[in-house]
Backbone bond lengths (Angstrom), bond angles and torsions (degrees), N, CA, C in turn:
res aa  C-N    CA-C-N  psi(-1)  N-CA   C-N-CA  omega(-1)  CA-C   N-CA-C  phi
1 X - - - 1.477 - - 1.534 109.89 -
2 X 1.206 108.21 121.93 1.497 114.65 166.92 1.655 132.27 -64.64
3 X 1.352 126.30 94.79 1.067 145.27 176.44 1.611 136.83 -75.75
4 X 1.233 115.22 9.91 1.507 128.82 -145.12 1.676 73.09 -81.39
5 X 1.221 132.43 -58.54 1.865 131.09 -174.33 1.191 100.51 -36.09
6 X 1.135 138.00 -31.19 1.553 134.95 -173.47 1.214 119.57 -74.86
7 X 1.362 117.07 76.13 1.550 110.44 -171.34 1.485 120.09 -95.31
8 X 1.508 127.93 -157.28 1.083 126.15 -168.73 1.900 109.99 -72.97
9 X 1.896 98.69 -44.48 1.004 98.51 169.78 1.455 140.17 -44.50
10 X 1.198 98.42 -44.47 1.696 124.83 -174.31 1.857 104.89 -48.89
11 X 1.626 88.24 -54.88 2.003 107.13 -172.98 1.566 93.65 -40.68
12 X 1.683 105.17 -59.20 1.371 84.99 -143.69 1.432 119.67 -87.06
13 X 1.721 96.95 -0.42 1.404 101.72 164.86 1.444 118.12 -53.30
14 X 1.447 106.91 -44.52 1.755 106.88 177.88 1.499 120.67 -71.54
15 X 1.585 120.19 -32.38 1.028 119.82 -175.32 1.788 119.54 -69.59
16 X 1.784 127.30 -32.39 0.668 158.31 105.68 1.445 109.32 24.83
17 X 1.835 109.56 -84.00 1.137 108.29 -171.70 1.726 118.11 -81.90
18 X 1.609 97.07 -16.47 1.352 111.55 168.77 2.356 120.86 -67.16
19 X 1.005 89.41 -30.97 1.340 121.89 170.94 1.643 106.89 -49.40
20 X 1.400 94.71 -82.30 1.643 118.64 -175.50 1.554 113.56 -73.02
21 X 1.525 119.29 -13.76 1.484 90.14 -163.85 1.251 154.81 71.26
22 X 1.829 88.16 -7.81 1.877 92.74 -175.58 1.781 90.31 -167.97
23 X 1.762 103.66 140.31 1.226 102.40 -161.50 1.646 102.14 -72.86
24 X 1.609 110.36 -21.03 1.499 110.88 -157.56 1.613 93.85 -79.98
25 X 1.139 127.24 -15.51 1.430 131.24 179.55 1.276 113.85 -76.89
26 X 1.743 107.61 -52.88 1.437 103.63 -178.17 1.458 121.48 -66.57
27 X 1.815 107.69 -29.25 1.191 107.93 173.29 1.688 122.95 -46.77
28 X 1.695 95.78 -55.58 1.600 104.04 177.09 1.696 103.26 -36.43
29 X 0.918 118.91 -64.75 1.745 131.00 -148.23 1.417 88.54 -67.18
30 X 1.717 131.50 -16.77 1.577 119.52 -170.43 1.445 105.52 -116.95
31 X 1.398 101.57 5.53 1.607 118.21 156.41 1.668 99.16 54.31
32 X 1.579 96.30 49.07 1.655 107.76 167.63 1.052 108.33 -152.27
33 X 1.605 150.95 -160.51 1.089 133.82 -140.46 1.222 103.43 -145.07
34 X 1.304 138.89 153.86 1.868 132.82 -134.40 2.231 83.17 -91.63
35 X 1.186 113.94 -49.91 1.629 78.55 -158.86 1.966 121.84 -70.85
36 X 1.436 104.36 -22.64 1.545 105.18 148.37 1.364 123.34 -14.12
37 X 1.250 108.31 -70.05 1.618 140.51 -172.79 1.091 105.80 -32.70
38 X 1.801 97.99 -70.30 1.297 115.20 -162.95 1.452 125.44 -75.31
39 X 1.328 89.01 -19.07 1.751 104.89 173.85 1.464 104.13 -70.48
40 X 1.291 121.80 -44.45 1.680 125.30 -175.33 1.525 112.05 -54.32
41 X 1.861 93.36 -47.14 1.933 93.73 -171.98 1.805 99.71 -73.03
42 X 1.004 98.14 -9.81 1.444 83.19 -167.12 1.679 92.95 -78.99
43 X 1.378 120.12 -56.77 1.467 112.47 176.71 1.651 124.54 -33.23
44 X 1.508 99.19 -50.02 1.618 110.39 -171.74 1.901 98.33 -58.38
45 X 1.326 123.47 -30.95 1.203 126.89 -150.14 2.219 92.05 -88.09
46 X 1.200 99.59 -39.18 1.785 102.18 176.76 1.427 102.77 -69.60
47 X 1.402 98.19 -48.63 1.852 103.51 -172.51 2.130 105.26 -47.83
48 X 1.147 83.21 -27.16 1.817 101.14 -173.25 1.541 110.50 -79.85
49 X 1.076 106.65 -35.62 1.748 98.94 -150.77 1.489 132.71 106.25
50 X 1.385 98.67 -33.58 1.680 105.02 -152.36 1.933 108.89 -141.69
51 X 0.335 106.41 117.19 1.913 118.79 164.58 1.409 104.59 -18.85
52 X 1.397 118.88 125.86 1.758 108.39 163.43 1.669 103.07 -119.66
53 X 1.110 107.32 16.27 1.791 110.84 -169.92 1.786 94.20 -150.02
54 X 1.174 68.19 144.56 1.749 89.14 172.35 1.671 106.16 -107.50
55 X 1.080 172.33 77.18 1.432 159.65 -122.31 1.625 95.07 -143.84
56 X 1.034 119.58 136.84 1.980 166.79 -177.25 1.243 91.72 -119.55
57 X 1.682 100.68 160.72 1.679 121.76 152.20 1.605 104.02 -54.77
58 X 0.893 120.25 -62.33 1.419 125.84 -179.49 1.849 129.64 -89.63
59 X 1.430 114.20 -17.92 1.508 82.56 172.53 1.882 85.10 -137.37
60 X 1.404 90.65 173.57 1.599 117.36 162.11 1.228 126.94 -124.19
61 X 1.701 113.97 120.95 1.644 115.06 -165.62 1.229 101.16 -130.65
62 X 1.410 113.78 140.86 1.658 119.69 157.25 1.407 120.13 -46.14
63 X 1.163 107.97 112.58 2.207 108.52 145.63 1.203 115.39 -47.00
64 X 1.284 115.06 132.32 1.111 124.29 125.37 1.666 120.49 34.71
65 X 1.568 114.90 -100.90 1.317 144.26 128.96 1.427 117.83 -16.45
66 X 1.282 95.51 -62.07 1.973 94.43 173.38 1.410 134.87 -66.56
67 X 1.610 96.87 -3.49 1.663 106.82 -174.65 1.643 84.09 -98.13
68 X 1.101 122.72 -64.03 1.631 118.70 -169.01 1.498 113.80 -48.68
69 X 1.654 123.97 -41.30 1.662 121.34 162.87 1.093 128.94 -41.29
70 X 1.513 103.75 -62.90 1.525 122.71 168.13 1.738 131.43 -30.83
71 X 2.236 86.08 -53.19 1.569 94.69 158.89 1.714 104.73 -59.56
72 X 0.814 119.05 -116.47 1.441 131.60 175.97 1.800 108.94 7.99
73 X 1.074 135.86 -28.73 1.384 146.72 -159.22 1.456 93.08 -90.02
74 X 1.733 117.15 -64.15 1.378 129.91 161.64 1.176 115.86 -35.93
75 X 1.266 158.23 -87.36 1.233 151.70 133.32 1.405 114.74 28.66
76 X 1.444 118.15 -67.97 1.705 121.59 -155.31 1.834 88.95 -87.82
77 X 1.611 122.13 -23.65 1.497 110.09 -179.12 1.570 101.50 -75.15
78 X 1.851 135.91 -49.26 1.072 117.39 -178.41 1.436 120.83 -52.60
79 X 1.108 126.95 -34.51 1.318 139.37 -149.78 1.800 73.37 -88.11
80 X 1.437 141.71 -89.29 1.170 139.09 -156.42 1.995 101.32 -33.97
81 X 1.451 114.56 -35.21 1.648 130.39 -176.66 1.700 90.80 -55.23
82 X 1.366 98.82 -66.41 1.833 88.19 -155.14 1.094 90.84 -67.83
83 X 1.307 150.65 -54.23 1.636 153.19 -149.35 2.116 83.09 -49.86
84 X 1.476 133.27 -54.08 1.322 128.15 -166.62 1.647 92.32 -90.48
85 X 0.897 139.24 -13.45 1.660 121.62 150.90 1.577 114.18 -51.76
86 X 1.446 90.35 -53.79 1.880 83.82 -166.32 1.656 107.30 -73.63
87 X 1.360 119.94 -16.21 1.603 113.09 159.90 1.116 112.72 -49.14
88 X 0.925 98.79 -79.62 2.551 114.43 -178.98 1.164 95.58 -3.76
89 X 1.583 99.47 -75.39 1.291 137.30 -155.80 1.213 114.04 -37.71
90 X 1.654 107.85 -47.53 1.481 119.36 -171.68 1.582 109.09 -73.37
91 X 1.747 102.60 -37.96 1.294 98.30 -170.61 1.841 109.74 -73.98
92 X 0.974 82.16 -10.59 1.865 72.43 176.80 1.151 132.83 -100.24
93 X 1.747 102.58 6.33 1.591 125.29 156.78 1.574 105.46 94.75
94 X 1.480 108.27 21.17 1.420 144.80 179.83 1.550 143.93 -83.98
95 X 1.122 130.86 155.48 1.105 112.61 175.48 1.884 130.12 -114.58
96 X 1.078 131.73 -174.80 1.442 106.98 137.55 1.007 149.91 -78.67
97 X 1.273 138.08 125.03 2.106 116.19 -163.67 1.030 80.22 -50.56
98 X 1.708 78.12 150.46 1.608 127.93 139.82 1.401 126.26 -79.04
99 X 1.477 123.20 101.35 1.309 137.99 -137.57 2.015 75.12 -100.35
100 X 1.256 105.58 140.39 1.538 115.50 -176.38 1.494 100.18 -166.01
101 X 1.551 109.87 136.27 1.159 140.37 -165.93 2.013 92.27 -108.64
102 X 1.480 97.10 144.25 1.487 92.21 167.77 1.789 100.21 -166.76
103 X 1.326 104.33 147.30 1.577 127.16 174.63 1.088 109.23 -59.83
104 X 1.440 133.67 122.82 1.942 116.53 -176.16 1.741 102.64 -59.84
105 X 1.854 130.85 -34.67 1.203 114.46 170.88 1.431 133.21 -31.43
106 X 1.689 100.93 -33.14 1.610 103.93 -154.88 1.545 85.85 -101.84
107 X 1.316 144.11 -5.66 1.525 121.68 144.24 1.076 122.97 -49.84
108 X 1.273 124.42 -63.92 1.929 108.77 176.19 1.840 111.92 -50.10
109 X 1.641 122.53 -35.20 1.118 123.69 -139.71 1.697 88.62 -107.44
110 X 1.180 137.04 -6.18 1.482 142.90 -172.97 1.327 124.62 -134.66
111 X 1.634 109.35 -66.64 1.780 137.41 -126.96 1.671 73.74 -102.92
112 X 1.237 123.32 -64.38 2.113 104.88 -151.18 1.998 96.55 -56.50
113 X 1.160 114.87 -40.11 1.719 107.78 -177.70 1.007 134.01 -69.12
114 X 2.159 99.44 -29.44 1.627 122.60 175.16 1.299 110.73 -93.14
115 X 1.174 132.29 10.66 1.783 125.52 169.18 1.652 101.60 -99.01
116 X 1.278 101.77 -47.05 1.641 90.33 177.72 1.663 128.37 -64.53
117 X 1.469 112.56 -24.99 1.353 134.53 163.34 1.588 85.11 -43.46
118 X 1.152 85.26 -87.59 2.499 99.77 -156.33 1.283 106.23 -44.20
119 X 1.292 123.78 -31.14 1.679 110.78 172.32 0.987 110.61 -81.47
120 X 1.612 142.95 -0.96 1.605 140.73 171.98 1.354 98.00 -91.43
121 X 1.722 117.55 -36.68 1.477 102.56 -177.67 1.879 130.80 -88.11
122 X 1.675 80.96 -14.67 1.105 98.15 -148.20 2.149 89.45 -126.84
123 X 1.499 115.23 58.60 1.512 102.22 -172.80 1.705 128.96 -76.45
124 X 1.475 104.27 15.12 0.936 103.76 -167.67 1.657 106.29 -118.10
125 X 1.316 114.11 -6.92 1.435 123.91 -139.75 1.892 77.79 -91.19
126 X 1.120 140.69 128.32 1.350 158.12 155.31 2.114 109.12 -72.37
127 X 1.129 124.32 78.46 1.302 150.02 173.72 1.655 110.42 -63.39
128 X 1.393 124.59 104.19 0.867 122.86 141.80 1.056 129.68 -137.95
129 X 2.307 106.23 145.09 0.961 101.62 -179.70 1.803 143.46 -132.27
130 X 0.911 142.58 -173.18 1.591 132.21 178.65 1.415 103.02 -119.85
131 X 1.262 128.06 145.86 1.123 133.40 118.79 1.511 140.19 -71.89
132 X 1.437 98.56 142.81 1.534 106.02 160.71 1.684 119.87 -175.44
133 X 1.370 121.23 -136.98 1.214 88.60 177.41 1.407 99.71 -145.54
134 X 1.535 122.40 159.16 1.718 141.13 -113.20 1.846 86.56 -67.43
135 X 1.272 127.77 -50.28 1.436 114.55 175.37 1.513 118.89 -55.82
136 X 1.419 123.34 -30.97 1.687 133.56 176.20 1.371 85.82 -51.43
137 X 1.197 104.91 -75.01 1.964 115.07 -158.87 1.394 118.70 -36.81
138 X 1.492 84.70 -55.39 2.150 88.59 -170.46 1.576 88.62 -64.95
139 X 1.057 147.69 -48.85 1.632 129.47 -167.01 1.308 120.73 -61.44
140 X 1.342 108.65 -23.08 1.465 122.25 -176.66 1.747 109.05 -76.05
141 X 1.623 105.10 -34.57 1.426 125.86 -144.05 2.200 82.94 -95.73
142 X 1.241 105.85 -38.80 1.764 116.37 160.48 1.409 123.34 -52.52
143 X 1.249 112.20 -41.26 1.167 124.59 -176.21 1.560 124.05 -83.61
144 X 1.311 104.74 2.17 1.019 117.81 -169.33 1.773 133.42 50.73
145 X 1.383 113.58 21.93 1.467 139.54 156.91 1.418 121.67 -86.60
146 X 1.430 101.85 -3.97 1.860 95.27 157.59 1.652 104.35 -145.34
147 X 1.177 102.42 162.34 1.424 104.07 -167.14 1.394 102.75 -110.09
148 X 1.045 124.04 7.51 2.084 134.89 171.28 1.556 92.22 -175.63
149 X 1.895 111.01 169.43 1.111 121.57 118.53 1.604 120.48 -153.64
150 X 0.985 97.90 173.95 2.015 112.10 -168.24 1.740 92.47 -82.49
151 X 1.508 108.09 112.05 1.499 70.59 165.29 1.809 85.22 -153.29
152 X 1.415 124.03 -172.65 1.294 135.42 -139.22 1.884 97.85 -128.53
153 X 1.139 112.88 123.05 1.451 120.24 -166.57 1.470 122.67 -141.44
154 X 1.391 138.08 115.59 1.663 119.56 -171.18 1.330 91.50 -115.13
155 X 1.441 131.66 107.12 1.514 166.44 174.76 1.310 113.68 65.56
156 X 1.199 129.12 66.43 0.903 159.53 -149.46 1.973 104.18 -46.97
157 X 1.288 130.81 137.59 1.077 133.40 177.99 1.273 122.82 -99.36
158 X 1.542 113.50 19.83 1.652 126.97 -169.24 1.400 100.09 -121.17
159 X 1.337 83.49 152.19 2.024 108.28 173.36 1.767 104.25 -46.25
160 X 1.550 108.74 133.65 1.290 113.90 -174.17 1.661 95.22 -65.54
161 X 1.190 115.17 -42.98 1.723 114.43 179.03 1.436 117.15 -45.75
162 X 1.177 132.06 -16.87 0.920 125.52 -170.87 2.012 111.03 -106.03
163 X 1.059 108.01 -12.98 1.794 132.13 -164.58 1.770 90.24 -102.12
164 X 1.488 92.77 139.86 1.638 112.06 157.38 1.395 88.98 -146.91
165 X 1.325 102.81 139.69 1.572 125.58 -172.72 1.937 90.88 -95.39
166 X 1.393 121.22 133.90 0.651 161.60 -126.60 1.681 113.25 -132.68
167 X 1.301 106.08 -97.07 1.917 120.55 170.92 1.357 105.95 -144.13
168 X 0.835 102.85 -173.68 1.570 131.21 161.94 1.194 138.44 178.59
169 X 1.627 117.01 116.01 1.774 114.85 -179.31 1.153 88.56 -120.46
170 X 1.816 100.71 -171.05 1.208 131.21 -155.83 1.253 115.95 -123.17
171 X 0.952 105.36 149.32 1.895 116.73 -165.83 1.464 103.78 -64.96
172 X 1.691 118.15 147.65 1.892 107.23 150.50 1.260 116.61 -127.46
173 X 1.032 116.81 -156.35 1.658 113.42 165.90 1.485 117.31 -127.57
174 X 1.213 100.75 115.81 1.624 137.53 179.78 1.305 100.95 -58.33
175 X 1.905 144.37 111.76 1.057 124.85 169.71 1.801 97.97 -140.04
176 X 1.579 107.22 148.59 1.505 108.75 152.69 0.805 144.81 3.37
177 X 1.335 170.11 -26.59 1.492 167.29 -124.33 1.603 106.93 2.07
178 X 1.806 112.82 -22.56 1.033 120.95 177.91 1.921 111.29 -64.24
179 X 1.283 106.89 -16.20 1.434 111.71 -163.51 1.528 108.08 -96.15
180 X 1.488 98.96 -18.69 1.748 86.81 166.35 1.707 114.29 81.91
181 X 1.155 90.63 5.60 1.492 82.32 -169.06 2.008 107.47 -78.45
182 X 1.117 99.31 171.98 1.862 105.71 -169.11 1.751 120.50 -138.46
183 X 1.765 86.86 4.24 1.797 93.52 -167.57 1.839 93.65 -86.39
184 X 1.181 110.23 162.71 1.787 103.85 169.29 1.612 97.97 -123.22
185 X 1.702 122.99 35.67 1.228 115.99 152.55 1.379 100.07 -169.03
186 X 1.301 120.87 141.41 1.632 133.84 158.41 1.282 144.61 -150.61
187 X 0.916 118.23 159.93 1.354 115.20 -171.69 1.642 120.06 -67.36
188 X 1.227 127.96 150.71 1.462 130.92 -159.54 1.450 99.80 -69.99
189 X 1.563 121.81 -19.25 1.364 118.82 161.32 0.956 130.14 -52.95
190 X 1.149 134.99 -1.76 1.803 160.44 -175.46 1.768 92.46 -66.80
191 X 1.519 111.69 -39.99 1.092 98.89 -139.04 1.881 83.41 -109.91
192 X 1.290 136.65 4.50 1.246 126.96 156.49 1.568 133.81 -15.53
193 X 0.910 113.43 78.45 1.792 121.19 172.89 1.670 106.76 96.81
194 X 1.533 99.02 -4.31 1.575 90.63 -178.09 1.702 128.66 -97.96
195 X 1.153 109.85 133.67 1.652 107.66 -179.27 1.518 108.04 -14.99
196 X 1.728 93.56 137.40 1.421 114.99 179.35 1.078 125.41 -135.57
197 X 1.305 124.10 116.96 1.934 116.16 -178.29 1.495 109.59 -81.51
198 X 1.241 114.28 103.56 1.749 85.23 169.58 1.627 109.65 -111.34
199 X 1.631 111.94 -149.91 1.420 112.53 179.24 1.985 111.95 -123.82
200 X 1.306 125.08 125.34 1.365 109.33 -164.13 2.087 119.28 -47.19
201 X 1.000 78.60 150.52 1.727 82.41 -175.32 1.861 124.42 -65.43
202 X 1.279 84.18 12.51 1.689 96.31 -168.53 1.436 97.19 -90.97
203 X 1.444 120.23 -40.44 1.623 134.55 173.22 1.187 98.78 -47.64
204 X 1.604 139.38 -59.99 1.082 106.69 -146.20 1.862 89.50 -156.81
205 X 0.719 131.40 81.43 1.843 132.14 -133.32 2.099 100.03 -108.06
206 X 0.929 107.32 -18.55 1.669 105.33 156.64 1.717 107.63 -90.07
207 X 1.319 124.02 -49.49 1.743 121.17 -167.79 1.747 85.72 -61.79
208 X 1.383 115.18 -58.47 1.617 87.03 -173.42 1.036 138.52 -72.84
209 X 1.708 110.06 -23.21 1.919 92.51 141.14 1.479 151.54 -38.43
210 X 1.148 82.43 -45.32 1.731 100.38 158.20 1.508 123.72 -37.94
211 X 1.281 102.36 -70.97 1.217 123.13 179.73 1.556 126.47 -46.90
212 X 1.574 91.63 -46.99 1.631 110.66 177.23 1.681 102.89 -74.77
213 X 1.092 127.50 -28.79 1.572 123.42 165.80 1.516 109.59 -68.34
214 X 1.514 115.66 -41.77 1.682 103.86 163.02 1.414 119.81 -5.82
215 X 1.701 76.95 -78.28 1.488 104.81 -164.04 1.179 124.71 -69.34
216 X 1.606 124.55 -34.92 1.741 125.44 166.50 1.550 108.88 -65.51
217 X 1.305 110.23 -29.11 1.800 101.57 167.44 1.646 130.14 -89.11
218 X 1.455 112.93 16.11 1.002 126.24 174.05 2.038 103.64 -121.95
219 X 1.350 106.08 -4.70 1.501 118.54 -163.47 1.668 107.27 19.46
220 X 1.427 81.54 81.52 1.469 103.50 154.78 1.587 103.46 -140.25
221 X 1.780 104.44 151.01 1.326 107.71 -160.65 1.194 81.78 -101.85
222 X 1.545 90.12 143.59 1.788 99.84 162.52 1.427 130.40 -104.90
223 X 1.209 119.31 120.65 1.580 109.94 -150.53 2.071 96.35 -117.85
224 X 1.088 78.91 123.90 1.889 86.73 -158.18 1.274 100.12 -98.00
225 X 1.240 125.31 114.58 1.164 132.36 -170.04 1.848 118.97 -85.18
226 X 1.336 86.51 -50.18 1.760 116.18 -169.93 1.767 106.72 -128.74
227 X 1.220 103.36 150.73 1.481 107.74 -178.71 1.766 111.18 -127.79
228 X 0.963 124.87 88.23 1.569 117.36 -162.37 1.447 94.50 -108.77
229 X 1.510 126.86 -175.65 1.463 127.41 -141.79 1.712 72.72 -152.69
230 X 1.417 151.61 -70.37 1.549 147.87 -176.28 1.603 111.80 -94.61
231 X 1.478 82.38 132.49 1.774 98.33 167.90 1.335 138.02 -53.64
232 X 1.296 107.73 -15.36 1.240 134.35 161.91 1.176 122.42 -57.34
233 X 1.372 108.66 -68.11 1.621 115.42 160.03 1.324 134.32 -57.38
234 X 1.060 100.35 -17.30 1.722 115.95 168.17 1.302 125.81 -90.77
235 X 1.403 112.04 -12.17 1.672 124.95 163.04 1.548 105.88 -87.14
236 X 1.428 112.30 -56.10 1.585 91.68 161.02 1.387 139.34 -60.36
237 X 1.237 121.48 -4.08 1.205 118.56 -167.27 2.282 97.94 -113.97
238 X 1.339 107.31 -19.92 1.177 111.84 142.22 1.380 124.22 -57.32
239 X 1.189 125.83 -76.16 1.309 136.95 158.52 1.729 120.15 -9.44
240 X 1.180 91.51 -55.06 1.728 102.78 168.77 1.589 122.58 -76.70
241 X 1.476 114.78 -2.99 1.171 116.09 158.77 1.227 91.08 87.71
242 X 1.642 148.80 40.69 1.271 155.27 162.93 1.389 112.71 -72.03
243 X 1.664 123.18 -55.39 1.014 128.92 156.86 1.718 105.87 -178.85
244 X 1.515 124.23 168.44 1.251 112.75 157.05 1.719 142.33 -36.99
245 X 1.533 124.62 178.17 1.202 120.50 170.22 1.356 105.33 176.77
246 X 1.253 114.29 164.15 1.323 133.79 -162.65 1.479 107.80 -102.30
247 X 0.943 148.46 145.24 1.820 144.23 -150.22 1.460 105.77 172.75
248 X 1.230 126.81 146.04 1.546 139.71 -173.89 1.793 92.26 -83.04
249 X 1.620 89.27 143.48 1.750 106.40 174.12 1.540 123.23 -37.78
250 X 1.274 102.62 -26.82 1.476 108.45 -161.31 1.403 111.93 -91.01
251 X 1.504 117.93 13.77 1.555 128.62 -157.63 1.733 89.67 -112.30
252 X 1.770 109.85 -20.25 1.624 103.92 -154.48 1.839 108.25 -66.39
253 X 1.876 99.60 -43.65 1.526 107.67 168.56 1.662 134.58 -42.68
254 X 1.452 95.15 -27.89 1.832 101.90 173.75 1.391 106.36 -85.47
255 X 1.567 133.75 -22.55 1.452 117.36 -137.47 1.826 87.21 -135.18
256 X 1.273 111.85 -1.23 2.041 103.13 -163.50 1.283 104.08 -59.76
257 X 1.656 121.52 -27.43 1.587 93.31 177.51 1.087 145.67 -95.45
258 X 1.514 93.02 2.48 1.591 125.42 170.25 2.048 119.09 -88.78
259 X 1.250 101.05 -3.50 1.697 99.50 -151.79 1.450 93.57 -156.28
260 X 0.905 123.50 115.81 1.722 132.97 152.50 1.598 113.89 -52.96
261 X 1.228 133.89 122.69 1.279 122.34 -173.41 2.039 91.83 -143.63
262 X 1.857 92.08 130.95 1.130 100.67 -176.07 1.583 107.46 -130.84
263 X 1.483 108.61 153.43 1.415 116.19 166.90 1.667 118.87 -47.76
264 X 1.545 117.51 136.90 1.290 116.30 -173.98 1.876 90.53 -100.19
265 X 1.129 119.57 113.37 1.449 121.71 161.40 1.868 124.74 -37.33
266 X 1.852 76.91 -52.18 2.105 72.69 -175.66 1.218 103.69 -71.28
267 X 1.646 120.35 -176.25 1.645 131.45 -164.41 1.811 79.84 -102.25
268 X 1.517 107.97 123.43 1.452 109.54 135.10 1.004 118.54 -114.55
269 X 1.599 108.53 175.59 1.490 134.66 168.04 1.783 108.26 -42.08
270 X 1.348 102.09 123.03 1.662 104.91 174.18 1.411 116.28 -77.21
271 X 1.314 110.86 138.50 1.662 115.76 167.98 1.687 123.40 -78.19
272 X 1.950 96.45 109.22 1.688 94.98 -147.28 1.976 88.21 -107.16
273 X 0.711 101.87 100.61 2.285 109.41 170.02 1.723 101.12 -67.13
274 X 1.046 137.60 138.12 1.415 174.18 -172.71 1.280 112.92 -125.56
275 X 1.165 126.41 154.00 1.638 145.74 157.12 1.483 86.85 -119.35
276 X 1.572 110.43 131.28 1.083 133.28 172.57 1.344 104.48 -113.57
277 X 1.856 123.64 125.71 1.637 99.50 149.81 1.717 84.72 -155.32
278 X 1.208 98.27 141.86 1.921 122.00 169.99 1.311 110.29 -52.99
279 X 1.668 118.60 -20.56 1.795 116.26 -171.23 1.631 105.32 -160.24
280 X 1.391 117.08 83.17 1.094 149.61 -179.45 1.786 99.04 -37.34
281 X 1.740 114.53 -53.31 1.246 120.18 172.47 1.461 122.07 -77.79
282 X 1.557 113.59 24.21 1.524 113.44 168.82 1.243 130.85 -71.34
283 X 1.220 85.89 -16.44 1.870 89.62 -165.18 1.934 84.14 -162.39
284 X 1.593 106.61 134.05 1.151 108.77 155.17 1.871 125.63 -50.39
285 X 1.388 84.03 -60.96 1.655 118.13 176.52 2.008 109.64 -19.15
286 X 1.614 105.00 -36.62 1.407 109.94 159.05 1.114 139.78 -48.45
287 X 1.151 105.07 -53.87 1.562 91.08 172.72 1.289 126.47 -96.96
288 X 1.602 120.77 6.13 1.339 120.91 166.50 1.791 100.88 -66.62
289 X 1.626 104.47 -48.12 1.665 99.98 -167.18 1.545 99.18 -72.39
290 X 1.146 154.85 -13.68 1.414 167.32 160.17 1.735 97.47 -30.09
291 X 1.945 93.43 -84.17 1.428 114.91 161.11 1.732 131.22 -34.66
292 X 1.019 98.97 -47.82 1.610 107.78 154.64 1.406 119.23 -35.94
293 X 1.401 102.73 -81.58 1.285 113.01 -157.16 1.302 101.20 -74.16
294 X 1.417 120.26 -45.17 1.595 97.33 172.31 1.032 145.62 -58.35
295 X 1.646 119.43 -22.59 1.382 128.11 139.37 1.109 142.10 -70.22
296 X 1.613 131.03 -1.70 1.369 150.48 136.04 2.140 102.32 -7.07
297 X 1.016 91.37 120.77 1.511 96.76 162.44 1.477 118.01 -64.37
298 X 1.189 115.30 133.33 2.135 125.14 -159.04 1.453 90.08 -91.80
299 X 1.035 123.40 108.23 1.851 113.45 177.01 1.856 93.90 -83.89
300 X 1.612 123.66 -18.80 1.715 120.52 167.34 0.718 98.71 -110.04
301 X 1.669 118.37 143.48 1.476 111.11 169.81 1.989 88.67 -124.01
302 X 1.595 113.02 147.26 1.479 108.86 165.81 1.536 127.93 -71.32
């Protein structure tokens, strides 16, 4: 069937009225006047074959048919949206953001040193980004609603094609000021029977194995007080003298005058950040911020 009559206008006349439910509504919103409207859907609906409205004195409902167009109608208007983004865009000597997902960790540990980098290298490149956390991202980054993200992984269970390794430092131990302590390294036995912040095991469910073997091979009990999901909250809640916790190097510069932070003697698991994205050729804008960050000056090194 020949469709070329089906233009942009037409869609959103239906989508519109599909939207609102009511022609005098959709009319308002198309800033024309309800029997116009109705004259149009009624055309699009002969031009069709088939009914996309069910219409009463009182209500208006999708067919059948009219729910599946509608989908499909939606579709061909976003796609017509970005197609006049990437015009603008061009004319203003521009690009499309770079849609990027990131872990709030890897802001202190990446993003505040690597955003100012990419806008010196990169002044044109329009950056936006989300947080959430490293399972949010990759689904987002699948779904094709983000075009990368930074996110934090201990042996990662994803396609190497899809991973660029990033940094990596090393864990310390986050303690009280309440505890008085004066050593600047110790053993994980430090932390024998005493309050512990950790993070639930669903976040990150091999690193906290890890961790918990630390500690049974050093036999010290770990007595878990609190379970928080950001490091942030776990420096304040250190800070408040709740109990110790374990936190990446790069947390010690925001929090030293609030938090005693000491060398952990035994070997743990390193904290390794990634750029994740499903389609490397989505966006140029990748591998400049890739390039960035990997050349970012390491204020930790492991």
């Amino acid at each position: 069937m020949n469709i070329n009559w089906l233009d942009i206008k037409k869609l959103n006349y239906v989508v519109a009225v599909a939207e609102e439910l009511s022609f005098s509504r959709a009319a308002l919103r198309l800033h024309m006047s309800q029997p116009p409207l109705s004259q149009q859907i009624r055309l699009i609906e002969n031009h069709l074959g088939m009914a996309l409205f069910e219409r009463s004195t009182r209500t208006v409902t999708l067919t059948v048919f009219g729910t599946l167009f509608v989908e499909k109608a939606k579709r061909v208007l976003a796609a017509h949206a970005e197609l006049g983004e990437c015009v603008s865009a061009s004319k203003k000597g521009t690009e499309l953001p770079l849609k990027i997902g990131c872990i709030s960790l890897a802001f202190e540990a990446l993003m505040s040193d690597g955003m100012a980098l990419l806008q010196a290298h990169q002044p044109y490149l329009d950056l936006i980004i989300e947080e959430g956390t490293s399972a949010e991202l990759i689904s987002l980054c699948d779904a094709q609603q983000l075009h990368g993200a930074i996110i934090r992984a201990h042996a990662p269970d994803l396609s190497p094609l899809t991973l660029r390794h990033l940094k990596s430092e090393k864990y310390i131990l986050a303690c009280p000021k309440q505890w008085l302590l004066t050593a600047s390294s110790a053993s994980i036995q430090l932390l024998n029977g005493r309050p512990f912040i950790h993070y639930p095991k669903r976040v990150q469910p091999k690193l906290h194995e890890a961790i918990e073997q630390v500690f049974n091979d050093a036999q010290a009990q770990m007595n878990v007080v609190q379970e928080v999901k950001t490091k942030s909250t776990t420096l304040s809640l250190v800070a408040a003298g709740l109990g110790a916790a374990i936190v990446p190097e790069s947390m010690r510069s925001k929090y030293q005058q609030q938090v005693d932070f000491i060398e952990i003697e035994e070997h743990l698991p390193s904290v390794d950040y990634y750029l994740y994205s499903a389609d490397w050729e989505a966006h140029h804008g990748l591998e400049a911020l890739y390039k960035v960050l990997r050349n970012t000056p390491k204020k930790f090194e492991t």
